[in-house]
C-alpha positions as CSV (number, residue, x, y, z in Angstrom):
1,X,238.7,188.6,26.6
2,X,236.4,190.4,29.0
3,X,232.8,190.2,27.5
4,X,231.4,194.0,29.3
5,X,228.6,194.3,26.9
6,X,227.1,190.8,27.8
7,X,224.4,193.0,29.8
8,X,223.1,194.2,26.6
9,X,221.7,191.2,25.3
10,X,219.7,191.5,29.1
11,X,218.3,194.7,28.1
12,X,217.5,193.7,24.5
13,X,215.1,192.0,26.3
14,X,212.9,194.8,27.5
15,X,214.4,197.4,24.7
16,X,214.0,195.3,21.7
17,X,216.7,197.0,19.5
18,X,218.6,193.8,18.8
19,X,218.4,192.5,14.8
20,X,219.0,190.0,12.9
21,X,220.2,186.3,12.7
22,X,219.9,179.4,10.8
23,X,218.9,181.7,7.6
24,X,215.0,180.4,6.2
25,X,216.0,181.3,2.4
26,X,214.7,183.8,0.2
27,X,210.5,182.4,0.1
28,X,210.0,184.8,-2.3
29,X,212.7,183.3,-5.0
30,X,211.0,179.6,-4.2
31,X,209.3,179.8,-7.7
32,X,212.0,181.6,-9.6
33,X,213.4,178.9,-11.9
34,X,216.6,180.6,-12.1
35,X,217.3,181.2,-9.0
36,X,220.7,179.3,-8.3
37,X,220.4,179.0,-4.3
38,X,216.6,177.4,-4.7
39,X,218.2,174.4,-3.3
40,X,218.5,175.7,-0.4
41,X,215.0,175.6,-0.2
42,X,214.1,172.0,-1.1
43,X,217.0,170.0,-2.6
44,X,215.2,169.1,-5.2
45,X,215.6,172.1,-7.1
46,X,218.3,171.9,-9.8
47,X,219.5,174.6,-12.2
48,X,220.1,174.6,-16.1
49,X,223.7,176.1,-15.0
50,X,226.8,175.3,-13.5
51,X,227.7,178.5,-10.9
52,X,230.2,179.3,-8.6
53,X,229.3,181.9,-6.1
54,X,231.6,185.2,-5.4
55,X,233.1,184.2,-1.8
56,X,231.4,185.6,0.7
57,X,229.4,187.9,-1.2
58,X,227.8,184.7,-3.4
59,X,224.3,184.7,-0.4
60,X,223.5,186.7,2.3
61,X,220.2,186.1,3.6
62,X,218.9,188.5,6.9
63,X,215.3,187.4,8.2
64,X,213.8,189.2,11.2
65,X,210.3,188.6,12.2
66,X,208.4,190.0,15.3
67,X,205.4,191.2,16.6
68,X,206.4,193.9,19.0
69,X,209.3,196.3,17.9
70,X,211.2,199.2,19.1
71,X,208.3,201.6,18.5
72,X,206.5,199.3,21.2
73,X,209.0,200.4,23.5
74,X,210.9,203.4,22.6
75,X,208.7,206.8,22.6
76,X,208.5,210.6,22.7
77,X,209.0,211.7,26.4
78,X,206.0,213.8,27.0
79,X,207.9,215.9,29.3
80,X,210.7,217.1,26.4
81,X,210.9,219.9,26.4
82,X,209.4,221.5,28.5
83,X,210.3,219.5,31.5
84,X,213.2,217.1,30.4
85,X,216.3,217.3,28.1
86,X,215.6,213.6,27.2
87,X,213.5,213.5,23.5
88,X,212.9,209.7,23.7
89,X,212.2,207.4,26.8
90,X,210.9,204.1,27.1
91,X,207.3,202.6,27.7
92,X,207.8,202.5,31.5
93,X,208.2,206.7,31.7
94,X,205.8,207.4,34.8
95,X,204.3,209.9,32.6
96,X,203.3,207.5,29.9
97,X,200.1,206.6,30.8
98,X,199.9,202.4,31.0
99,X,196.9,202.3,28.3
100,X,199.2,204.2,25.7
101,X,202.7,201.9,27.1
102,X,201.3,198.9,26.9
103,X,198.8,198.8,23.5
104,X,201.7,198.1,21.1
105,X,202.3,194.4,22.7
106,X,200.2,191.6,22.5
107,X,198.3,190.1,25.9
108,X,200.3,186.1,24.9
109,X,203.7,185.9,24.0
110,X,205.3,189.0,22.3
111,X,208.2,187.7,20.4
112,X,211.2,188.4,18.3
113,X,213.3,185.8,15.9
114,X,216.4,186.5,13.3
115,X,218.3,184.3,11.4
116,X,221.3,185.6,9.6
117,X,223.4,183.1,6.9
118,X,226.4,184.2,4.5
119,X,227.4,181.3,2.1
120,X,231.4,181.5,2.2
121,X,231.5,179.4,-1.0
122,X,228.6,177.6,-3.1
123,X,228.9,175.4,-6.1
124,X,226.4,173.7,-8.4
125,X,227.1,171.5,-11.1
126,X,225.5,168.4,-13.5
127,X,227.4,165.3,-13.1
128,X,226.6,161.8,-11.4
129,X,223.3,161.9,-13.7
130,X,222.2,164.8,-11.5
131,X,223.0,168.4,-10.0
132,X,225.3,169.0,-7.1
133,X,226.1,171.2,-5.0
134,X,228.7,172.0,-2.3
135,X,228.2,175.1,0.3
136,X,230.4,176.2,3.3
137,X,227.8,178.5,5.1
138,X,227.8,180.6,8.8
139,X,224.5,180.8,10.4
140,X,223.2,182.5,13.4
141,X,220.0,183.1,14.7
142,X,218.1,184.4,18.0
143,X,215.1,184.3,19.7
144,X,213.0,185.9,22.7
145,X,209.6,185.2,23.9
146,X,208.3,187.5,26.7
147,X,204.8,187.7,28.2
148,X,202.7,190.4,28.3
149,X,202.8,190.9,31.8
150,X,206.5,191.0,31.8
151,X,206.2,194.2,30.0
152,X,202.7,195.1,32.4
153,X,204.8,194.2,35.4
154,X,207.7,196.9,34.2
155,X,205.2,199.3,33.8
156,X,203.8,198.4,37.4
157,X,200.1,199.3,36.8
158,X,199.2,199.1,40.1
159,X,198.3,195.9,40.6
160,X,200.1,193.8,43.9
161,X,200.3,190.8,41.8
162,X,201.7,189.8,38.6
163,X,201.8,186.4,37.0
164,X,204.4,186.7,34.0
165,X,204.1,183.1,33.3
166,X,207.7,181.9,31.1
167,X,210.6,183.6,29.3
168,X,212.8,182.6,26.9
169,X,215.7,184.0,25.2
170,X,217.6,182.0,22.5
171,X,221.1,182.5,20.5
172,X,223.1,180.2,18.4
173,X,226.2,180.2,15.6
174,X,227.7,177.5,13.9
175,X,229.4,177.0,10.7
176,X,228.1,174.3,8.1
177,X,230.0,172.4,5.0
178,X,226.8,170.8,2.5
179,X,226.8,168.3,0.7
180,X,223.6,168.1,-2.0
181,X,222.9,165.8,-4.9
182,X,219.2,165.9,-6.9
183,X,218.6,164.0,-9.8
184,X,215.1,163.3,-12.0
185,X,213.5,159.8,-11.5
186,X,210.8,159.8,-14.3
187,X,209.1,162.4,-16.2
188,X,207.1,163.8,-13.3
189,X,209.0,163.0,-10.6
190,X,212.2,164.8,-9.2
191,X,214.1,164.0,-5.6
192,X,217.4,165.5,-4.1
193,X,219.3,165.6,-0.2
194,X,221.5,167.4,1.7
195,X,223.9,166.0,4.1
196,X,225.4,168.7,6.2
197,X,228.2,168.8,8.9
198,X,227.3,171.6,11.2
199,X,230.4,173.2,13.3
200,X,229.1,174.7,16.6
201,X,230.5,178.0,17.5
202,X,228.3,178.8,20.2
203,X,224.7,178.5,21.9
204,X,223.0,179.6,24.7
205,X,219.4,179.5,26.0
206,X,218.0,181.4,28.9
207,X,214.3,180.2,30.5
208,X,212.7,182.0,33.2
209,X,209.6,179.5,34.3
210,X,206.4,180.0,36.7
211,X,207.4,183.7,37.2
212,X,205.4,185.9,40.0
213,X,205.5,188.8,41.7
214,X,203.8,189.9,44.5
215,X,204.0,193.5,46.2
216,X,206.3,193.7,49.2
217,X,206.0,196.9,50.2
218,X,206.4,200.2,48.8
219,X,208.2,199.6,45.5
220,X,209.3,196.4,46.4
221,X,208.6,192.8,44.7
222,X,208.8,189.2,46.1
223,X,209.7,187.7,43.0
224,X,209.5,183.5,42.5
225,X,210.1,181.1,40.1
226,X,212.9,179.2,38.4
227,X,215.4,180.3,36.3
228,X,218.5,178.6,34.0
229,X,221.1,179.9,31.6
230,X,223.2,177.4,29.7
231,X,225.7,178.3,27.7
232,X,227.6,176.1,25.5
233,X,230.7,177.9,24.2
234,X,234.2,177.2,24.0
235,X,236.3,178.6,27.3
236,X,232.9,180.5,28.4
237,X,232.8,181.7,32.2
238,X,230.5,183.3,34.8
239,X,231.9,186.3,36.8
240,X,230.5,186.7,40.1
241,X,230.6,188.7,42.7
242,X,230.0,188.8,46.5
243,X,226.9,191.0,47.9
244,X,225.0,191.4,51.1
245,X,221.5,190.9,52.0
246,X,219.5,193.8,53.0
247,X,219.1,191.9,56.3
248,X,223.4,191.9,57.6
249,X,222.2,188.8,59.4
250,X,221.8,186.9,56.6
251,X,225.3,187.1,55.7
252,X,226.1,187.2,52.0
253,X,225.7,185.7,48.3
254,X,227.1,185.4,45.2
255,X,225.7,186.6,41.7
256,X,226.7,187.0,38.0
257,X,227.8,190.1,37.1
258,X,229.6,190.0,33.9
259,X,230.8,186.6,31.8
260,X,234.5,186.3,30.1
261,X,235.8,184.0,27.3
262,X,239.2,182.6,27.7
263,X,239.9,182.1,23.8
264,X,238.0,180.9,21.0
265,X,237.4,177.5,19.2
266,X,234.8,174.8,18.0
267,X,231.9,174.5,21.2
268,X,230.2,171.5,19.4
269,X,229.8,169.0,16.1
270,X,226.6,167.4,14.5
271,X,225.2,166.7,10.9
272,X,221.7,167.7,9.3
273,X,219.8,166.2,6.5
274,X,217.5,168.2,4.0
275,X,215.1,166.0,2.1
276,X,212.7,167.2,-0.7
277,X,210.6,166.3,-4.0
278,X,208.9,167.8,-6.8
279,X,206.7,166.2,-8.8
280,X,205.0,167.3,-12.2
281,X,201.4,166.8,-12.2
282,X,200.6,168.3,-15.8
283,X,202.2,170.7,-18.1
284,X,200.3,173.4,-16.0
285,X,200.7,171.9,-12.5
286,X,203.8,171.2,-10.4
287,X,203.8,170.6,-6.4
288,X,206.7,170.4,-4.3
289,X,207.7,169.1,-0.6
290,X,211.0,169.7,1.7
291,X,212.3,169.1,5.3
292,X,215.2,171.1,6.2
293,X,217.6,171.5,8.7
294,X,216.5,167.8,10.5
295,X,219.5,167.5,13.3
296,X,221.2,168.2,15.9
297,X,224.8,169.6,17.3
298,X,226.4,167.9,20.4
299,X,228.0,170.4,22.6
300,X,231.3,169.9,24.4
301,X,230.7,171.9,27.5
302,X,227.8,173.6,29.4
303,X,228.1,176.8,31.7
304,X,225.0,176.7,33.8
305,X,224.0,179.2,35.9
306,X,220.5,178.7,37.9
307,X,218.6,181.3,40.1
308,X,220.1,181.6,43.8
309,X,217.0,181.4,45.1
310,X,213.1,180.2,44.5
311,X,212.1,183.9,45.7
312,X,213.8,187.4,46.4
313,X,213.3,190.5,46.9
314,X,213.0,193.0,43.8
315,X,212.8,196.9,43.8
316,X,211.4,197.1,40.4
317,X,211.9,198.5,36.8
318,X,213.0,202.0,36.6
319,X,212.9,203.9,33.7
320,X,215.9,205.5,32.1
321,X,216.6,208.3,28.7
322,X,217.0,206.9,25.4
323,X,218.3,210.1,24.1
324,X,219.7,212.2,26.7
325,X,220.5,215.6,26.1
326,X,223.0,216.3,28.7
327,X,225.5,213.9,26.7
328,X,225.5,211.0,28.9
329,X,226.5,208.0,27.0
330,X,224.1,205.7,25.8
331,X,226.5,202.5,26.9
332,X,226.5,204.2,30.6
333,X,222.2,204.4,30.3
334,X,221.6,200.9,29.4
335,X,224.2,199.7,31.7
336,X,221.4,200.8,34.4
337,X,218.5,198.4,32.7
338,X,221.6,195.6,32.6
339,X,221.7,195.7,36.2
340,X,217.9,195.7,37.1
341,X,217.8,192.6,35.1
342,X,221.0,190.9,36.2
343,X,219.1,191.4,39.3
344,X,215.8,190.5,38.3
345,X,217.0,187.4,36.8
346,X,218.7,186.1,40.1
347,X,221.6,183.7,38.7
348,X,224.6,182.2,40.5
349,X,227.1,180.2,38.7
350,X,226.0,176.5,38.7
351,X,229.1,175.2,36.8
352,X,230.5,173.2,34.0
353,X,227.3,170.8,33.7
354,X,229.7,168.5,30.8
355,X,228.2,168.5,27.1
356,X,224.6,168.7,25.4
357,X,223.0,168.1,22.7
358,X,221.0,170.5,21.0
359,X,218.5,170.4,17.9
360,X,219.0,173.1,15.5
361,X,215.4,173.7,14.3
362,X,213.7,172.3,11.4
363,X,211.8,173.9,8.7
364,X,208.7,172.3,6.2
365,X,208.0,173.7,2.7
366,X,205.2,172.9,0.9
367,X,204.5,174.3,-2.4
368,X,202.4,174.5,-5.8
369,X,203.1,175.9,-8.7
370,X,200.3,177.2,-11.6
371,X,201.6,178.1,-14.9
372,X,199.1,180.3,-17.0
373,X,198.2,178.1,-20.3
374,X,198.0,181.3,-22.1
375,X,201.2,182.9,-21.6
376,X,203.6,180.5,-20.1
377,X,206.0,183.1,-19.1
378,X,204.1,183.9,-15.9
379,X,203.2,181.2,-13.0
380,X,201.6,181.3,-9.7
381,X,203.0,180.1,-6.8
382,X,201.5,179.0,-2.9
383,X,204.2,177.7,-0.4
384,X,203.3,177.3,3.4
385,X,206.5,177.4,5.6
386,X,207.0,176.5,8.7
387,X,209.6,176.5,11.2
388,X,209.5,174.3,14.1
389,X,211.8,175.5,17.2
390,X,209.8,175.0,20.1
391,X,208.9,179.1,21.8
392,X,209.8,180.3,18.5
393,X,208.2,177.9,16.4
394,X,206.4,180.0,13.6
395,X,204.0,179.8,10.1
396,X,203.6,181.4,6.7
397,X,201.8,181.3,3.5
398,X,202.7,182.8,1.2
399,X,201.3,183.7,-2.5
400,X,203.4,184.9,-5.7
401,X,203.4,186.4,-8.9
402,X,206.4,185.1,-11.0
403,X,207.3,186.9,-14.4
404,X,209.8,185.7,-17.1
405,X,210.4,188.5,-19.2
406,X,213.6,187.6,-21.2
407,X,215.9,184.4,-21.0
408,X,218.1,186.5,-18.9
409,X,216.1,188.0,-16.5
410,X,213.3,186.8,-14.2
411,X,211.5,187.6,-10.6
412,X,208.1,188.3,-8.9
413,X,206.0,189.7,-6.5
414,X,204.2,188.4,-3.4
415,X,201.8,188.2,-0.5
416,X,202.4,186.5,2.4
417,X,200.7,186.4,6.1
418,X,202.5,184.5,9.0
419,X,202.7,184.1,13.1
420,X,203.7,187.7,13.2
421,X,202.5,190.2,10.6
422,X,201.5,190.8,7.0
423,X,203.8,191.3,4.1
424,X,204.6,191.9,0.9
425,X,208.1,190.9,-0.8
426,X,209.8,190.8,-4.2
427,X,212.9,189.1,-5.8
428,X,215.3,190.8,-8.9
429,X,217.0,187.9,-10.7
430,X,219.7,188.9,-13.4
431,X,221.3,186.0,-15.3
432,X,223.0,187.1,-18.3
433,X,225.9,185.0,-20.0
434,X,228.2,184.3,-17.3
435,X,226.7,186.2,-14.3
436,X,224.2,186.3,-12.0
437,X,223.0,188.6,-9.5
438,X,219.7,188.7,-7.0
439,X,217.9,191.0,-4.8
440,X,214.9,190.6,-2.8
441,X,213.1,190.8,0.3
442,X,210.2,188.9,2.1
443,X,209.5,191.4,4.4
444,X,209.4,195.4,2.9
445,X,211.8,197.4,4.9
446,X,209.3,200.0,6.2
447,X,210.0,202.9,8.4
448,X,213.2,202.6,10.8
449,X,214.7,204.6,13.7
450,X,217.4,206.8,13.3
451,X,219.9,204.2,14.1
452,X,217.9,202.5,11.0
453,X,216.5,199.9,13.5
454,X,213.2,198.7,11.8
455,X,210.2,199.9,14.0
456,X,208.2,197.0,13.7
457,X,210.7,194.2,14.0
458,X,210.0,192.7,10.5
459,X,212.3,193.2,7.8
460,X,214.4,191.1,5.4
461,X,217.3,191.5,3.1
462,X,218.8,188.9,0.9
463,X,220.7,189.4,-2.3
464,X,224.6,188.0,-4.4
465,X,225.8,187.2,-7.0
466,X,228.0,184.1,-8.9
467,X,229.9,183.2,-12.0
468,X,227.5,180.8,-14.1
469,X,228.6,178.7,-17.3
């Protein structure tokens, strides 16, 4: 199976449009005591019910956090339409000044990270002197971190030299069966784990190190610095091709054109732990710890590809339509940006490099919980989250509302802040006899393209439903 459409995770680096993928859990459910996939968050958490979760349909959980989006880089032509059929260009339109391109990304690291998880199957039930519960689980989730003058350097504000500094560009899947067992240990204090076998699907990481580019000549870049791709997936290939050098004396090279995938199966095996507590302080006070996702998956094979050379020659960014009137497709205009950074990134196929092992990121919860002396049915909550995966390592605190209404129905409100943005989420949770069903979202949806791409890169979605007795 021939992988054309590789090139597009290229240009979702410079376009941004990509969305959503190891799943951080619904934060704003952490303090919802009937929330059945809590556990999930620190394995401590038990629930009053039994539950069986609707297959496929029992948790989905979407994350995406960022601080530069699409409407960083997609804008009104200027030109349309007077000028121009094209409505909507990119940042890097000559007639977009480089004040008005570039204010919408920050001057460090502008970055984007997903996580997407859909529990197949989840169980919970009391037995052992405890609650357990048994999950089968796919996760994915991506990353990018791109300097600021990667995007100035696109733009090409004039100046001869550019130091980008590093970029990195992250994707992984894998499937995972969990194992999870809490129990109470005296009156204040409650303890649970997780053991998880993790089923590696597929992973690949991208770094681009000690970039510069110095002017050349007229629109042309000498471009340094180092640059690897591994992938780990099962049958995965480089394509190359032959070229020539601009000097015919220097004969020719090879480079990576396209990638293909010579049928599908398990890339890679490892186990996770999740370890947490909760411990009662008064009948008003209650704090809580957990460590998630603490493991690894080792990889069976390794497609490397490296940069064919410590510097080249470049001829720049050029701008293409984002909406072109004249009905050329939009697969045929970012097919251009795919090969100005198949280019830009200079790879040649470096081989089968054998196995690796891989960490799948970690996250630490920390929580306390206030319940109101005078009406017990509502509590407030403070949990600090953080996940730990080296560019796209992030933070959050967050603080919620909780209201318990009726026996059958419960949720909240909150306010969080984090490495990104500001927020405000909620959570829905309706238990009657028999049934539950959730909704919520960390992140409010806000205001979204047309292709309902969210313009600022944050958004979240998470919601199911089980059988309970």
């Amino acid at each position: 199976m021939k992988l054309t459409h590789i090139r597009y995770a290229a240009v979702a680096l410079m376009l941004a449009t990509a969305g959503g993928a190891a799943a951080q859990g619904l934060n704003s459910a952490y303090f919802t005591d009937d929330y059945k996939f809590r556990h999930d968050m620190n394995p401590a958490f038990g629930n009053e019910q039994n539950y069986v979760s609707v297959p496929v349909l029992g948790n989905i959980n979407v994350n995406l956090h960022g601080n530069f989006g699409y409407q960083d880089v997609v804008m009104h032509n200027p030109m349309f339409p007077a000028s121009s059929s094209k409505k909507m260009t990119t940042f890097m339109n000559p007639y977009i000044s480089a004040d008005k391109a570039l204010d919408g990304f920050s001057k460090g690291n502008n970055r984007i990270i997903g996580d997407v998880g859909i529990t197949i199957l989840s169980g919970g039930f009391k037995a052992f002197g405890g609650y357990n519960t048994i999950e089968i689980s796919s996760k994915t989730s991506f990353g990018m971190s791109l300097p600021y003058e990667l995007f100035e350097f696109a733009k090409n504000t004039g100046n001869k030299t550019y130091d980008m500094g590093d970029v990195n560009a992250h994707a992984m899947s894998y499937a995972e069966l969990a194992l999870g067992h809490s129990r109470q240990i005296n009156e204040k204090l409650r303890v649970g784990a997780k053991l998880k076998f993790l089923f590696g699907l597929g992973r690949a990481d991208l770094k681009l190190q000690n970039l510069k580019a110095d002017l050349a000549g007229e629109n042309k870049w000498t471009v340094s610095g180092q640059a690897v791709a591994d992938v780990s997936m099962k049958g995965f290939t480089y394509l190359s091709t032959t070229d020539e050098y601009n000097n015919p004396d220097n004969g020719t090279y090879d480079k990576i054109d396209d990638v293909d995938v010579d049928g599908f199966g398990l890339g890679g095996f490892g186990m996770a732990v999740d370890l947490g507590a909760v411990y009662q302080i008064d009948d008003d006070w209650r704090v809580s710890a957990s460590v998630l996702d603490l493991g690894f998956i080792s990889w069976s094979e390794n497609a490397q590809a490296v940069n064919r050379s410590d510097e080249f020659v470049f001829d720049g960014f050029h701008d293409i339509s984002v909406n072109d009137g004249v009905g050329v497709p939009f697969e045929d205009q970012t097919d251009n940006y795919g090969d100005q950074i198949t280019d830009f990134i200079n790879l040649r196929d470096n081989g089968n490099k054998g196995g690796r092992t891989t960490g799948i990121g970690a996250t630490l919860n920390f929580g306390a919980e206030y319940n109101l002396p005078v009406y017990r049915k509502i509590t407030f909550g403070l949990l600090s989250s953080t996940r730990i995966k080296g560019a796209y390592t992030w933070t959050e605190g967050r603080l919620s509302a909780n209201w318990t209404p009726l026996k059958w129905l419960d949720g909240g409100v909150n306010f969080a802040v984090n490495s990104f943005t500001a927020s405000m989420g909620w959570v829905l949770n309706i238990h009657p006899k028999g049934y539950n069903f959730f909704i919520g979202m960390d992140h409010l949806l806000g205001k979204t393209s047309k292709e309902f791409i969210p313009l600022s890169s944050n958004a979240s979605l998470n919601l199911g439903m089980s059988i309970t007795w």
